[in-house]
C-alpha positions in Angstrom: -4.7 -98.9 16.2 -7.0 -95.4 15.2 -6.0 -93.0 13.0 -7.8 -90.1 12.6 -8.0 -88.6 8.7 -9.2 -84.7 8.7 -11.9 -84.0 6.5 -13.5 -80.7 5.7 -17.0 -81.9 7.1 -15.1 -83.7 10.2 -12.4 -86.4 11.0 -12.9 -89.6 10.4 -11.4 -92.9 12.4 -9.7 -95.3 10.7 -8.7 -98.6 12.5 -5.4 -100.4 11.1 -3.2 -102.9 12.4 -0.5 -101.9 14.5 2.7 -102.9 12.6 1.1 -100.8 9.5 0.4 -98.1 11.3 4.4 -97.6 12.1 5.2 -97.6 8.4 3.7 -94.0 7.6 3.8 -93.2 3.8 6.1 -90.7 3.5 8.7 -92.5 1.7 9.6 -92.1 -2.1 7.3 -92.9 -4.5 8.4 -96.6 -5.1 8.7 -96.8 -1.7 6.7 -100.1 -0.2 6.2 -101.7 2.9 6.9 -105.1 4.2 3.1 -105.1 5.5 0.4 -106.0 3.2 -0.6 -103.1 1.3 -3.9 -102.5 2.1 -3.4 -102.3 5.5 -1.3 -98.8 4.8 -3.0 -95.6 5.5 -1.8 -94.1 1.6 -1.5 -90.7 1.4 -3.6 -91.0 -1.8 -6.3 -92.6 0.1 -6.5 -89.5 2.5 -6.3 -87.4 -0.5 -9.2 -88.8 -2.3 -11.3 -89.0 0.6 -10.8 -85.5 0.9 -11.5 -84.6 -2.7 -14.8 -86.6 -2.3 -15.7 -85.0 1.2 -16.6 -82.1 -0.9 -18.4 -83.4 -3.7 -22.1 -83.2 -3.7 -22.8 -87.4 -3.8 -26.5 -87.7 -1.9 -28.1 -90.7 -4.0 -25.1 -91.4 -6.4 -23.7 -95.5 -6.6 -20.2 -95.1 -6.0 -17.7 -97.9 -6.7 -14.1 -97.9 -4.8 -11.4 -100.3 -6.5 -8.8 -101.6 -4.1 -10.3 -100.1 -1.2 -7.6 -101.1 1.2 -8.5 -99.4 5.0 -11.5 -97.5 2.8 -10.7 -93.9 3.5 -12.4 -93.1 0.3 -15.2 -95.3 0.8 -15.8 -93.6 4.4 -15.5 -90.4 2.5 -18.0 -90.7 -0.1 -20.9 -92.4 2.1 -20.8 -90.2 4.8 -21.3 -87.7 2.1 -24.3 -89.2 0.8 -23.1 -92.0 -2.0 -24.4 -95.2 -1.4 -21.1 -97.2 -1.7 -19.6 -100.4 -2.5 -16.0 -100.9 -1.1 -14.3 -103.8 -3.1 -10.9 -105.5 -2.3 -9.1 -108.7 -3.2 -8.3 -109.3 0.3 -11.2 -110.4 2.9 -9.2 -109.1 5.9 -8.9 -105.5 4.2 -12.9 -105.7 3.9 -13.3 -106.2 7.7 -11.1 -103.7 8.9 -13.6 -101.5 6.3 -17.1 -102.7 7.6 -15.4 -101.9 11.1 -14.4 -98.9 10.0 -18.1 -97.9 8.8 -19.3 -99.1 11.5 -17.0 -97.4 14.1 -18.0 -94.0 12.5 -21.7 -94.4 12.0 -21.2 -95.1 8.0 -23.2 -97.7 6.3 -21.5 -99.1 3.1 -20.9 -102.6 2.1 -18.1 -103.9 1.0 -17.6 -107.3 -1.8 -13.9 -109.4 -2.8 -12.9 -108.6 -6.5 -10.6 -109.6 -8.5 -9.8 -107.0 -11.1 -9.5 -110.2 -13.7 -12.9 -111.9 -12.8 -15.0 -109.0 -12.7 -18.1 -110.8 -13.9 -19.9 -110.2 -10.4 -19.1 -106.7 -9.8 -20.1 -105.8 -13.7 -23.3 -107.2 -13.0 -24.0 -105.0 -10.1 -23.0 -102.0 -12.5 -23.9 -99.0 -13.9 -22.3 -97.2 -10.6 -22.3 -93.4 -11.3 -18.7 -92.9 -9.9 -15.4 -95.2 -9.7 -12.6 -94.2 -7.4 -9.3 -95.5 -6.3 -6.1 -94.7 -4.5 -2.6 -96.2 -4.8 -4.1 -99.2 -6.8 -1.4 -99.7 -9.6 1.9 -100.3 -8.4 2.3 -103.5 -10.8 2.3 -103.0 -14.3 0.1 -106.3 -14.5 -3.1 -104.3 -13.3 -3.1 -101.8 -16.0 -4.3 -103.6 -18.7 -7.3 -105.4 -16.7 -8.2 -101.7 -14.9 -8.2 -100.2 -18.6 -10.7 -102.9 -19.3 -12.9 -102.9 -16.1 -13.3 -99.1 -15.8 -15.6 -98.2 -18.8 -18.4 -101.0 -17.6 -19.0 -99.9 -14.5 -19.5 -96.1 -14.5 -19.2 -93.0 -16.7 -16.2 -91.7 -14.7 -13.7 -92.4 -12.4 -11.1 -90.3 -9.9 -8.3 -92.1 -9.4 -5.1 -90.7 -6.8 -1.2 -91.8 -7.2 1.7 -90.2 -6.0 3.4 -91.2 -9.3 4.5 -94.5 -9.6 5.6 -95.9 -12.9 2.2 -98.2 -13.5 0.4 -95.6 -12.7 1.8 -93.5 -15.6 1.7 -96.5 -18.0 -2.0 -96.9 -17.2 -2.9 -92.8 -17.7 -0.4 -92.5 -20.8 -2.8 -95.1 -22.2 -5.9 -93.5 -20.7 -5.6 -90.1 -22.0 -5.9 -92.1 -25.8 -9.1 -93.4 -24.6 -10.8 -91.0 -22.7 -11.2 -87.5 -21.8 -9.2 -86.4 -18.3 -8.0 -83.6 -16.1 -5.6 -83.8 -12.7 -5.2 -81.8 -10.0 -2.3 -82.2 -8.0 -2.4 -82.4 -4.0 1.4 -82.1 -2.4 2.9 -85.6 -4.5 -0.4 -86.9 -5.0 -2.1 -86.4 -8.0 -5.7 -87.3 -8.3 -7.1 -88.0 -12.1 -10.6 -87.5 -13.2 -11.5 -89.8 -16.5 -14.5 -89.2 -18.0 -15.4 -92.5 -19.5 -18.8 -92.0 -21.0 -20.8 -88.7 -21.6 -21.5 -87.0 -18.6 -18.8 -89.1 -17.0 -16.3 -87.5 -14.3 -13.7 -86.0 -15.7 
């Protein structure tokens, strides 16, 4: 099934499977589906590929975590970024390369495990990290607090608010400089991890 996501510089289509697509995310916050969750169209992932629609990204490596469907991802390359879409599930990355591919994006895309990141801190320094709806265990904070800093000077990270979420800022802002901005429930979190970083 398409869904189309409106972006200031024009939609973009997003393919998902069916039974995901009847499960819009519009619940509370701990709300979850009996799907898989990458294949949920997050209302933090349309919110950060909006935020990144308008960012000037021509020539910058961009990094998404957790890509899911890879509304970000779409986002940022079609604004310029040359991106790398990373998931721990290989069916999320081929809906994603169909994705690109159904709206004339090139990106590639690359399985990671947030807890053997050997191979994707060897493709780094990336200029930007992003993510959306990527910590709704409290497991992933400690390995996300641990990944982020070798792979770019920033990151942008969207959540509507879930409890890891917080656990993982509350420990970020005693590391790093940040700002938020908040979108309807979403609230999208610029860290900036090095000098010149994002936030």
């Amino acid at each position: 099934m398409t869904q189309s996501i409106a972006l200031p510089s024009g939609d973009v289509r997003v393919l998902q499977p069916r039974e995901s697509a009847a499960l819009p995310d519009d619940g509370a916050v701990e709300w979850a589906p009996v799907a898989p969750y990458w294949s949920v169209l997050w209302r933090s992932g349309v919110a950060l590929a909006r935020e990144l629609d308008g960012l000037s990204l021509r020539g910058r490596r961009v990094v998404e975590l957790g890509c899911g469907l890879g509304a970000p991802s779409l986002a940022a390359a079609r604004a310029g970024a040359d991106v790398l879409a990373t998931d721990s599930s290989p069916e999320a990355l081929e809906l994603v390369a169909r994705n690109a591919e159904e709206n004339g994006i090139g990106l590639e895309t690359a399985i990671v495990d947030w807890n053997e990141p050997d191979e994707l801190l060897t493709r780094a320094p990336f200029d930007l990290v992003v993510g959306a709806d990527i910590l709704y265990e409290r497991a992933s904070v400690a390995p996300l607090l641990e990944l982020l800093p070798g792979l770019a000077p920033g990151a942008v990270i969207a959540d509507p608010g879930r409890s890891p979420a917080d656990a993982f800022l509350e420990q970020a802002h005693q590391r790093w400089p940040t700002n938020a901005t908040v979108h309807g429930v979403v609230r999208i979190h610029r860290l900036r991890l090095r000098r010149g970083g994002a936030a």
